[in-house]
C-alpha positions as CSV (number, residue, x, y, z in Angstrom):
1,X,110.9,99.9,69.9
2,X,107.7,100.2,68.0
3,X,104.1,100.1,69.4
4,X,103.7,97.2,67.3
5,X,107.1,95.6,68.9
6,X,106.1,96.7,72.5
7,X,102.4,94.6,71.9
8,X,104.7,91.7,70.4
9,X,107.3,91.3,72.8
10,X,104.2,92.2,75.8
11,X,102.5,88.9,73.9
12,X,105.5,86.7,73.4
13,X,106.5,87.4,77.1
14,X,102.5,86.5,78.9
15,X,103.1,83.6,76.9
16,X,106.1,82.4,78.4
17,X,105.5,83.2,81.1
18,X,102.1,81.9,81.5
19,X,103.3,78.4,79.9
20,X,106.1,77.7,83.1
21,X,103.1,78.0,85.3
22,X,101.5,74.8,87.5
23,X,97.4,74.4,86.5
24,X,97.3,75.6,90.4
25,X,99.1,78.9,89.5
26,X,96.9,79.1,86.5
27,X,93.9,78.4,88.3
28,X,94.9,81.6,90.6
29,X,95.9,83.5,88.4
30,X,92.0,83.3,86.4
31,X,90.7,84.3,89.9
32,X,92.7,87.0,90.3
33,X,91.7,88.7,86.7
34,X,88.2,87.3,87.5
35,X,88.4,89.8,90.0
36,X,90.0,92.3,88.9
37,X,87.5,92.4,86.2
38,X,84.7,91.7,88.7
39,X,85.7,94.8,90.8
40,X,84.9,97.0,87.5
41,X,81.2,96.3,87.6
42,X,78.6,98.2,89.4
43,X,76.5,96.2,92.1
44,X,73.4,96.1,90.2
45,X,75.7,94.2,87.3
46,X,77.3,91.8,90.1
47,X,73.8,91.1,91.2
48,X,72.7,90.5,87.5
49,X,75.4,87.7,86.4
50,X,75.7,86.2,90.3
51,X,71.8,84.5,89.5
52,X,72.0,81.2,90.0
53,X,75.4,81.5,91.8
54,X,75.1,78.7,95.2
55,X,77.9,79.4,97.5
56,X,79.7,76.6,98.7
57,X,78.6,76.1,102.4
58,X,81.4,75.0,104.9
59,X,80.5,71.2,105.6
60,X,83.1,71.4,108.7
61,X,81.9,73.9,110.8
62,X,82.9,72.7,114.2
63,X,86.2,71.2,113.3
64,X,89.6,72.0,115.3
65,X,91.7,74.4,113.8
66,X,95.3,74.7,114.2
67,X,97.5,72.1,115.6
């Protein structure tokens, strides 16, 4: 198989694969290469592009948990 083949088939495959997915297992897997990407920068870049990021705050702190 050619390098050109290999990056074809690779292609043709995500594809796919990435088409027989639920939004939900598309949705996770954007996090996860988010992150993985993420991981790659240096803090001082995390801090740059996180301005103007709100985390959510947990409305249900004193909820039950469990059963």
């Amino acid at each position: 198989m050619t390098q050109n083949e290999r990056e074809e088939l690779i292609f043709d495959l995500a594809q796919y694969r990435v088409s027989k997915l639920s939004k939900a297992g598309l949705v996770a897997m954007a996090v996860d290469q988010m992150c993985l990407l993420l991981s790659n920068e240096t803090d001082e870049q995390l801090l740059k592009v996180s301005l103007g990021y709100q985390p959510k705050e947990n409305k249900n702190k004193n909820t039950a948990k469990g059963f």
